[in-house]
N, CA, C and O atoms as a GROMACS GRO file, in nm:
protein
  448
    1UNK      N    1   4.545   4.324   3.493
    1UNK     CA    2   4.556   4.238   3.378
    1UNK      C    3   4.644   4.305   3.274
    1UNK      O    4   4.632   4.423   3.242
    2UNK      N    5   4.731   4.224   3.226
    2UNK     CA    6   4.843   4.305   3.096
    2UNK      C    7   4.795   4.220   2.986
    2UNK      O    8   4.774   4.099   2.984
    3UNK      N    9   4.780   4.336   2.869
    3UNK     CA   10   4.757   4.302   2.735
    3UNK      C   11   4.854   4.321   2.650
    3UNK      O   12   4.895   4.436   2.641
    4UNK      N   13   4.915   4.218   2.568
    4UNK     CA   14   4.984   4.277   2.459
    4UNK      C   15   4.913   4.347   2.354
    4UNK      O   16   4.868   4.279   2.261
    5UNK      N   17   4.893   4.492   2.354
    5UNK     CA   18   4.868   4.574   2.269
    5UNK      C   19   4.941   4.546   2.139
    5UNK      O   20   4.852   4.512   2.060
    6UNK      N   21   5.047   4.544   2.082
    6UNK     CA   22   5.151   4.515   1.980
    6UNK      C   23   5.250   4.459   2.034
    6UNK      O   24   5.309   4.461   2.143
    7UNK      N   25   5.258   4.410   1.940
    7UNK     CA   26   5.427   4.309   1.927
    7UNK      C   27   5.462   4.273   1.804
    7UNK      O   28   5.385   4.200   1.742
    8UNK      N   29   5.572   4.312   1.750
    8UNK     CA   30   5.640   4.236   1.658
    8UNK      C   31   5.829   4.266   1.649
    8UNK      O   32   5.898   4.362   1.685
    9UNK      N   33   5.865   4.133   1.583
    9UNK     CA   34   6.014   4.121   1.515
    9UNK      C   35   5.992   4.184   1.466
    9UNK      O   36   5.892   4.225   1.406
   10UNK      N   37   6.188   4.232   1.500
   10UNK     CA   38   6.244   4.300   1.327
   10UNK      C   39   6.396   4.290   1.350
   10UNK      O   40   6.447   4.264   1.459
   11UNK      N   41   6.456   4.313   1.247
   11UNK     CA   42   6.622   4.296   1.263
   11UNK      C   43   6.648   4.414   1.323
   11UNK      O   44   6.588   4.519   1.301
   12UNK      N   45   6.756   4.395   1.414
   12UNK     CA   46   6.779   4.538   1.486
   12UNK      C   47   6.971   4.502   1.477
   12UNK      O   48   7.034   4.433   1.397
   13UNK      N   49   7.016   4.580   1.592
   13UNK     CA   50   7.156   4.588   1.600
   13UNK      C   51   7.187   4.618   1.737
   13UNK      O   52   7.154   4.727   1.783
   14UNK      N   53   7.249   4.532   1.808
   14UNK     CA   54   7.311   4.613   1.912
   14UNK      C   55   7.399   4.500   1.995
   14UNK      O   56   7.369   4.381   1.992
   15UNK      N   57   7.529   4.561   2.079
   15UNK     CA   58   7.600   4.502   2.160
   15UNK      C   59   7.553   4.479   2.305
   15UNK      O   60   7.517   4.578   2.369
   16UNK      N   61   7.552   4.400   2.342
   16UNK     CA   62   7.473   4.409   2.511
   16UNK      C   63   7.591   4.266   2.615
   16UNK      O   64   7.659   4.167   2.589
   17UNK      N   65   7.559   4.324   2.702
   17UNK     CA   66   7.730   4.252   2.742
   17UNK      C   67   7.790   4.099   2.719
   17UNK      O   68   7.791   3.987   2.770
   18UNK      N   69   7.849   4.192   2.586
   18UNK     CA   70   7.921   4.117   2.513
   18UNK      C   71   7.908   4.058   2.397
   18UNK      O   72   7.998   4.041   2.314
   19UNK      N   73   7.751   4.013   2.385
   19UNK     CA   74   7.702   3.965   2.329
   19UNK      C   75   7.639   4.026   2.193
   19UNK      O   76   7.576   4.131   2.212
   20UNK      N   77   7.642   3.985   2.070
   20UNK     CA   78   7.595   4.067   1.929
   20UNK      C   79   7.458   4.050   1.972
   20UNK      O   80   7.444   3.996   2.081
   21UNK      N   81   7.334   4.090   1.899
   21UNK     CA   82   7.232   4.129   1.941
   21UNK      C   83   7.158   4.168   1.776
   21UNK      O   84   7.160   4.281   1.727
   22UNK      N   85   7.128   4.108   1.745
   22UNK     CA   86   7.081   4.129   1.576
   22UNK      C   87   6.911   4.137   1.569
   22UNK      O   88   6.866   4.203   1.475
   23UNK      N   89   6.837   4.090   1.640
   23UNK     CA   90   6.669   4.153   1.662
   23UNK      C   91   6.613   4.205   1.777
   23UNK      O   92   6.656   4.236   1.888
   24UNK      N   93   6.509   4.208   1.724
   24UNK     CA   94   6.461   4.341   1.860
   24UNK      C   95   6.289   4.290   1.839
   24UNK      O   96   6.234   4.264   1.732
   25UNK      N   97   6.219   4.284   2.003
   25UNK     CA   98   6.099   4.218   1.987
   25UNK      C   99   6.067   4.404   2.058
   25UNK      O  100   6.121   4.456   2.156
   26UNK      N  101   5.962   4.463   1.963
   26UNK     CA  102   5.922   4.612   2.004
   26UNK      C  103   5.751   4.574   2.053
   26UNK      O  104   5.661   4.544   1.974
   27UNK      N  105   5.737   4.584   2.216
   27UNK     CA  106   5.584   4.557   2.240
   27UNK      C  107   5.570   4.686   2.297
   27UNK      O  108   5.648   4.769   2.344
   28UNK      N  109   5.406   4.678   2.276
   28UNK     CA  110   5.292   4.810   2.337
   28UNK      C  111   5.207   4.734   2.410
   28UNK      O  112   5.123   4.670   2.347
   29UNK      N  113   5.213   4.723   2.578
   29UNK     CA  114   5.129   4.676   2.684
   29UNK      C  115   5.016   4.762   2.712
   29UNK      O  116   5.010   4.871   2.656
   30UNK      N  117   4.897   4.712   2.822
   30UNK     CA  118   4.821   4.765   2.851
   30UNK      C  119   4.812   4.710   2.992
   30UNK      O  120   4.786   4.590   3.000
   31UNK      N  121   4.830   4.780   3.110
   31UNK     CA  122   4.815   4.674   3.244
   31UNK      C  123   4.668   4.819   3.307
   31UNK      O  124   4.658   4.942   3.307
   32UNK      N  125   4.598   4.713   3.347
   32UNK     CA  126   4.509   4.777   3.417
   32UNK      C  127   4.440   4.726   3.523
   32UNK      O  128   4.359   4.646   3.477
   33UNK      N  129   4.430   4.734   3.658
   33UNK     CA  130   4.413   4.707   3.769
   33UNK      C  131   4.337   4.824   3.851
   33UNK      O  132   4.380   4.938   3.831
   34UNK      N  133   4.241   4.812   3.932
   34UNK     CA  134   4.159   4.888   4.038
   34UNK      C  135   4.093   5.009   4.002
   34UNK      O  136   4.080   5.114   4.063
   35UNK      N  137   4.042   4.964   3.862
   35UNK     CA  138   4.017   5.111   3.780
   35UNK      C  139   4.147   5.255   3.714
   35UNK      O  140   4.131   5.373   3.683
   36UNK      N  141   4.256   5.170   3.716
   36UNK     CA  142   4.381   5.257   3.676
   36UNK      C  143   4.373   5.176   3.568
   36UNK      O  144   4.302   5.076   3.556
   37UNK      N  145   4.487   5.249   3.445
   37UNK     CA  146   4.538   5.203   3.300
   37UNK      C  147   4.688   5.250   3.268
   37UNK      O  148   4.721   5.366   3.244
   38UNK      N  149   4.756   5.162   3.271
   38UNK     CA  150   4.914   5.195   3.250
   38UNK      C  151   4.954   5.110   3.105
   38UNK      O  152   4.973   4.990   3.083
   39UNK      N  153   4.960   5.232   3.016
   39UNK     CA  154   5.050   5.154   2.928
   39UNK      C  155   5.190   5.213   2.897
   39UNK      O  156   5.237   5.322   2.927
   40UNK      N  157   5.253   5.095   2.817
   40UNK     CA  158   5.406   5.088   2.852
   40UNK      C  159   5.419   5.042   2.693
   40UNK      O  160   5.336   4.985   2.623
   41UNK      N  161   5.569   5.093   2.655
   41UNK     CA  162   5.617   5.075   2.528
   41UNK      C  163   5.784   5.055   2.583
   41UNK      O  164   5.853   5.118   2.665
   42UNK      N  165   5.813   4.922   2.485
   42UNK     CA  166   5.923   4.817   2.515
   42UNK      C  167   5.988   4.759   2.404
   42UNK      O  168   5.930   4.700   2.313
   43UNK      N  169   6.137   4.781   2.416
   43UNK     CA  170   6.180   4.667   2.328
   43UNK      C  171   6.316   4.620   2.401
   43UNK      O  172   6.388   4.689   2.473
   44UNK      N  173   6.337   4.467   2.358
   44UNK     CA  174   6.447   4.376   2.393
   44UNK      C  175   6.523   4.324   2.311
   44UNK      O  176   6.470   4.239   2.240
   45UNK      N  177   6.639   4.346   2.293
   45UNK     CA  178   6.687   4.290   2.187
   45UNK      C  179   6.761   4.140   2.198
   45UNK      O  180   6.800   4.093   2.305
   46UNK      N  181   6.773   4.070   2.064
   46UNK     CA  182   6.808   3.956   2.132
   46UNK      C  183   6.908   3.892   2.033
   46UNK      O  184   6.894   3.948   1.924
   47UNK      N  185   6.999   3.799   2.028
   47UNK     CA  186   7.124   3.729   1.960
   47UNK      C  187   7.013   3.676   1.830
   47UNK      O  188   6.980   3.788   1.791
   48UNK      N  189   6.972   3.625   1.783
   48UNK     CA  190   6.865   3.572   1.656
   48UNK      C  191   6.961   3.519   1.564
   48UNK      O  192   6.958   3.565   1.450
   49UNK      N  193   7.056   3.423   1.593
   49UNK     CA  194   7.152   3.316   1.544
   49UNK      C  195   7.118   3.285   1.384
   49UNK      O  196   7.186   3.310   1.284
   50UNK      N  197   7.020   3.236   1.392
   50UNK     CA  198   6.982   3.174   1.242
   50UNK      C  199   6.805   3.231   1.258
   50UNK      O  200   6.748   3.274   1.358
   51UNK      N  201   6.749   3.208   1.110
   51UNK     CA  202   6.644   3.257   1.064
   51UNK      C  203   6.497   3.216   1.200
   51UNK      O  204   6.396   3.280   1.229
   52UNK      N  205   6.573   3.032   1.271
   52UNK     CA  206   6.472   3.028   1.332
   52UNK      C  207   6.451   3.082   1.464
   52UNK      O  208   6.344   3.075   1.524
   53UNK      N  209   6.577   3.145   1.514
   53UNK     CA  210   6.626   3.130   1.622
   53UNK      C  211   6.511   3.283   1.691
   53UNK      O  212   6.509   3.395   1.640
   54UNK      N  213   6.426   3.237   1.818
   54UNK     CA  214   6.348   3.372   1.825
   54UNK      C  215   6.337   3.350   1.983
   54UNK      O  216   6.249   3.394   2.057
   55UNK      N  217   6.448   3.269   2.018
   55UNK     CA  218   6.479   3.299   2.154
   55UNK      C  219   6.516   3.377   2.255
   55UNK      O  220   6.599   3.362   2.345
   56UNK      N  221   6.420   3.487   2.218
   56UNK     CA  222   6.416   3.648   2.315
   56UNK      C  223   6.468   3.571   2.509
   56UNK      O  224   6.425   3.486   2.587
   57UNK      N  225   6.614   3.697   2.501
   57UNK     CA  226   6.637   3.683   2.649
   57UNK      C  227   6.587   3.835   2.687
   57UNK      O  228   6.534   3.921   2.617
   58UNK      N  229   6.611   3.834   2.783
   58UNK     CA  230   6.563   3.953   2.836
   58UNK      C  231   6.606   4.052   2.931
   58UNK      O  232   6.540   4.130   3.000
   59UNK      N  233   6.766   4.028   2.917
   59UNK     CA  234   6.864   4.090   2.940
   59UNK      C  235   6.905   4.248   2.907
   59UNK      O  236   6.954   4.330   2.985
   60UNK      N  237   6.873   4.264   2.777
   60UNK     CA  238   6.862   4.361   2.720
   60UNK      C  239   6.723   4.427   2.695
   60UNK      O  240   6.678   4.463   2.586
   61UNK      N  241   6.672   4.435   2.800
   61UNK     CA  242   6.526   4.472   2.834
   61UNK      C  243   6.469   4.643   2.833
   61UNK      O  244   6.428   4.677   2.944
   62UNK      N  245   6.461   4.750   2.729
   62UNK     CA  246   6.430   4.841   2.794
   62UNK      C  247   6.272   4.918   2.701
   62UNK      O  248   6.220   4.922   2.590
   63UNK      N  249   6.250   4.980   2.878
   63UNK     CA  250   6.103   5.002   2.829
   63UNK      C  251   6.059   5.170   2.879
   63UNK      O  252   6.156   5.246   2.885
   64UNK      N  253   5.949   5.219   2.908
   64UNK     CA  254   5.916   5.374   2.903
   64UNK      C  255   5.739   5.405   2.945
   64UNK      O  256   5.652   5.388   2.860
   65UNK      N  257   5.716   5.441   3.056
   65UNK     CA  258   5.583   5.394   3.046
   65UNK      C  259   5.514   5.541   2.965
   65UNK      O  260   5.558   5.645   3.013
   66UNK      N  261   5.428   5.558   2.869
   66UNK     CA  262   5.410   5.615   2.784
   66UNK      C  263   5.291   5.708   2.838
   66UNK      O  264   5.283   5.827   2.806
   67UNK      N  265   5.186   5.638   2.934
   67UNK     CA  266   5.009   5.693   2.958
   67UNK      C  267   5.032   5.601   3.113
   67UNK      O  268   5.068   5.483   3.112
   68UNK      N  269   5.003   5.680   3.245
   68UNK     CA  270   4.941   5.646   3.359
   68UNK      C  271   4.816   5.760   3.408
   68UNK      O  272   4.811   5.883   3.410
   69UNK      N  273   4.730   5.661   3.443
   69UNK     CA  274   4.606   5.748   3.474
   69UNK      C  275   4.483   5.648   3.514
   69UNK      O  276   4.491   5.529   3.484
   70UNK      N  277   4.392   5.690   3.570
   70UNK     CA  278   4.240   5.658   3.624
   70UNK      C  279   4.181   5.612   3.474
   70UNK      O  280   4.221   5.656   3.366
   71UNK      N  281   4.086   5.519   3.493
   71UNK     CA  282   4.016   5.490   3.331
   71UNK      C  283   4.049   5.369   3.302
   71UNK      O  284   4.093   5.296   3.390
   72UNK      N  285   4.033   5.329   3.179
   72UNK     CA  286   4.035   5.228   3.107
   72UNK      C  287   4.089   5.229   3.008
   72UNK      O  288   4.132   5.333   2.958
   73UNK      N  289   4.103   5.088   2.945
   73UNK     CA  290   4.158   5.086   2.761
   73UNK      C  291   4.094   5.152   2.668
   73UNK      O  292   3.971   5.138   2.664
   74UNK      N  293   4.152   5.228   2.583
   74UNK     CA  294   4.060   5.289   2.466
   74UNK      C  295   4.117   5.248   2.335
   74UNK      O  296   4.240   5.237   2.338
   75UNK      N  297   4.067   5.226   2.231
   75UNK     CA  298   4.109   5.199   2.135
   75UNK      C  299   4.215   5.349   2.040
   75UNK      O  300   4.324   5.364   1.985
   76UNK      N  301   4.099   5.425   2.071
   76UNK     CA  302   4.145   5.586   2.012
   76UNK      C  303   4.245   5.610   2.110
   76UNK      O  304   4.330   5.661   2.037
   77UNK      N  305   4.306   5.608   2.247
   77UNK     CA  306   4.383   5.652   2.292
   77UNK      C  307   4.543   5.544   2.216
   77UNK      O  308   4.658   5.580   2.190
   78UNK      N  309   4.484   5.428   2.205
   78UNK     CA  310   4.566   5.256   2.173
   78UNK      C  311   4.678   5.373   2.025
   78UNK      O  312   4.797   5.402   2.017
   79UNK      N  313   4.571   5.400   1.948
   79UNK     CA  314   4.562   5.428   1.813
   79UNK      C  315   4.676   5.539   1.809
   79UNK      O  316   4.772   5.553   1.735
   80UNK      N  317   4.628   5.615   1.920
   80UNK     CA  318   4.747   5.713   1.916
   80UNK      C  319   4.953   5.708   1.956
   80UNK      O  320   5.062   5.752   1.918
   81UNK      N  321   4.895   5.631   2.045
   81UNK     CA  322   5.013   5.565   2.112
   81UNK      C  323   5.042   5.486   1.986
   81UNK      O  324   5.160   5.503   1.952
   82UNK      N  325   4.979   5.411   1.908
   82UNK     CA  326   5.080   5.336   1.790
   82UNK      C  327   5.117   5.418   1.662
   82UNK      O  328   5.178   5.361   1.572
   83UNK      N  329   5.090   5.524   1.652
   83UNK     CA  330   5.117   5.661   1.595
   83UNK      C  331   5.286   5.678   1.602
   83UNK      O  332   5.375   5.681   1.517
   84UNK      N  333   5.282   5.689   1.775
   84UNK     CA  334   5.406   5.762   1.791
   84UNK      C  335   5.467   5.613   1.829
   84UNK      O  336   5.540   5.625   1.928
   85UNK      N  337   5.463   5.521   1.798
   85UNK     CA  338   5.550   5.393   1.900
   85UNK      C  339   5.690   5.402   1.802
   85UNK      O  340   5.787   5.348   1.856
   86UNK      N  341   5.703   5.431   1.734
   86UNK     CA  342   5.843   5.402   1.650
   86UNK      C  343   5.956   5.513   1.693
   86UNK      O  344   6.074   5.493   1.721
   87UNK      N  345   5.909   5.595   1.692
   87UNK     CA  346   5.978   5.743   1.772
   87UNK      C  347   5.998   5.729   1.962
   87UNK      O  348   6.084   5.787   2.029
   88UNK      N  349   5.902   5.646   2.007
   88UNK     CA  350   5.911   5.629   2.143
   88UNK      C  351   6.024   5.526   2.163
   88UNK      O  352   6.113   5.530   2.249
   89UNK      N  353   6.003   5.425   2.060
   89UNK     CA  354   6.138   5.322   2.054
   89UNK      C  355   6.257   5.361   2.032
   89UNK      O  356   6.357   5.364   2.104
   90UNK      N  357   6.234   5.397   1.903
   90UNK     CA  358   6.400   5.481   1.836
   90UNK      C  359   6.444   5.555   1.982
   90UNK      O  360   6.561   5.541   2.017
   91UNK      N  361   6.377   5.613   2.045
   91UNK     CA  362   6.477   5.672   2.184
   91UNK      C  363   6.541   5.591   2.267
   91UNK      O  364   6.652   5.607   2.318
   92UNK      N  365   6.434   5.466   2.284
   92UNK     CA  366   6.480   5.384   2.388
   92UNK      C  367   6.587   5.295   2.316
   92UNK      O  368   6.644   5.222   2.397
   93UNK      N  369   6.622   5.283   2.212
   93UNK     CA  370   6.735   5.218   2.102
   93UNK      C  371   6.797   5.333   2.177
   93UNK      O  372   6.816   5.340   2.299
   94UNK      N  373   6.818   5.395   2.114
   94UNK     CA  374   6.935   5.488   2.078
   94UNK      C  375   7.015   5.518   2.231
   94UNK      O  376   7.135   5.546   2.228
   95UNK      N  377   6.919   5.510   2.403
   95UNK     CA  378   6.953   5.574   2.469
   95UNK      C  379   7.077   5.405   2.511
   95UNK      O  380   7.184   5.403   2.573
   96UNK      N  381   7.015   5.316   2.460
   96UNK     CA  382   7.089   5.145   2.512
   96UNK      C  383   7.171   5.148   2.401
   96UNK      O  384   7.222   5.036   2.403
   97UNK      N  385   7.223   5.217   2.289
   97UNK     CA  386   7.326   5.230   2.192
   97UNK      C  387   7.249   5.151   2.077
   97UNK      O  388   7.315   5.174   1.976
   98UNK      N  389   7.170   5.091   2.052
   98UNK     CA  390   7.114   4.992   1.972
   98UNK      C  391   7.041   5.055   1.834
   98UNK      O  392   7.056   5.176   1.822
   99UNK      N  393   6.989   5.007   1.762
   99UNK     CA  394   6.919   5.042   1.621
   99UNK      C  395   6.792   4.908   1.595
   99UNK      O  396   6.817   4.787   1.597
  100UNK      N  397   6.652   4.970   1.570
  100UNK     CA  398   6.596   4.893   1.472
  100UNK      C  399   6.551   4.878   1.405
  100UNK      O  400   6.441   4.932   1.414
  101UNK      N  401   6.576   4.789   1.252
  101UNK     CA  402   6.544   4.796   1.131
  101UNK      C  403   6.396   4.829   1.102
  101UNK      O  404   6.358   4.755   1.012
  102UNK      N  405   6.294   4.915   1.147
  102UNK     CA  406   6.162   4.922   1.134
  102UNK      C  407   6.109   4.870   0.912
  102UNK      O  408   6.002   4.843   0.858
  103UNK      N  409   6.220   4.881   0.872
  103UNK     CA  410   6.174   4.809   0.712
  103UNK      C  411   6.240   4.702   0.696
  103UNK      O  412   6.300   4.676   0.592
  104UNK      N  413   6.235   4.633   0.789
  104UNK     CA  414   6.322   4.450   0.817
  104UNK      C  415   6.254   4.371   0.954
  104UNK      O  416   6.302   4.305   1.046
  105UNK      N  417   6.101   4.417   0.911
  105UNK     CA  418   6.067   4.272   1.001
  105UNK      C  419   6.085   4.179   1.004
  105UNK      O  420   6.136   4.130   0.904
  106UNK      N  421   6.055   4.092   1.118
  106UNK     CA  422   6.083   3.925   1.098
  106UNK      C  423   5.948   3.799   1.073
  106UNK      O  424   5.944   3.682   1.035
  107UNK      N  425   5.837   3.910   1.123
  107UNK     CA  426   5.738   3.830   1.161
  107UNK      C  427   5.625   3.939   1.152
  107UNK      O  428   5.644   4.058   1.176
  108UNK      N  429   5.472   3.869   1.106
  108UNK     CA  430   5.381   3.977   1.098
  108UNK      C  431   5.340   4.061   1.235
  108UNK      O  432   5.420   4.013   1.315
  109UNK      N  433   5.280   4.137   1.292
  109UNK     CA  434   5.287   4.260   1.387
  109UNK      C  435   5.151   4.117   1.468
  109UNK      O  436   5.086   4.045   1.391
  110UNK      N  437   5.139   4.109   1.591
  110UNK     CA  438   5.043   4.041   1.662
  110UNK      C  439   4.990   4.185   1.750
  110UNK      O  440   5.054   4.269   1.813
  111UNK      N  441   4.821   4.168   1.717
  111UNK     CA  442   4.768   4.277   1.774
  111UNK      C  443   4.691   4.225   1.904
  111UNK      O  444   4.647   4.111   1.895
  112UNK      N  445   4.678   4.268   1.978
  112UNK     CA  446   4.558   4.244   2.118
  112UNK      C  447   4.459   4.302   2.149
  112UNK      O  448   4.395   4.266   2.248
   0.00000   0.00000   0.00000
């Protein structure tokens, strides 16, 4: 079963083929199956035309799995991982050439 742990917009920056690329949807999953727990930290950036436009493609897709192991969801482990999620992103920006505005959201943060 996958949980969206976090998700939210924000204005970002980046070229992706070809295409301008002005937001970035940054999620924190939780998939857990057969008594294992994999979570994963992700962002996609996407064209965001006009104010309404939040038609995430997913082309520009990149992600990092952060925690694999035996166990379950923890909140205190959740807690920590959203500690470091901005620093785990900023890499995965930076390694796809991209930037994101972490003080230019678009939308309030959706928790799971």
């Amino acid at each position: 079963m996958t949980i969206n742990v976090y998700e939210q917009y924000f204005d970002a920056q980046h070229v992706f083929n070809g295409v301008e690329r002005r937001a970035a949807l940054v999620m924190l999953t939780s998939d857990s199956e057969a008594g294992s727990i994999r979570y994963t930290a992700a962002v996609t950036f996407f064209p965001h035309s006009d104010p309404e436009d939040f038609g995430v493609s997913y082309d520009d897709y990149h992600e990092t799995v952060i925690y694999e192991a035996k166990g379950r969801r923890s909140k205190k482990r959740e807690k920590a991982f959203m500690e470091g999620l901005r620093e785990t992103i900023d890499g995965l920006a930076e390694e796809a050439g991209g930037q994101v505005f972490w003080d230019r959201p678009l939308r309030e943060a959706r928790l799971g």
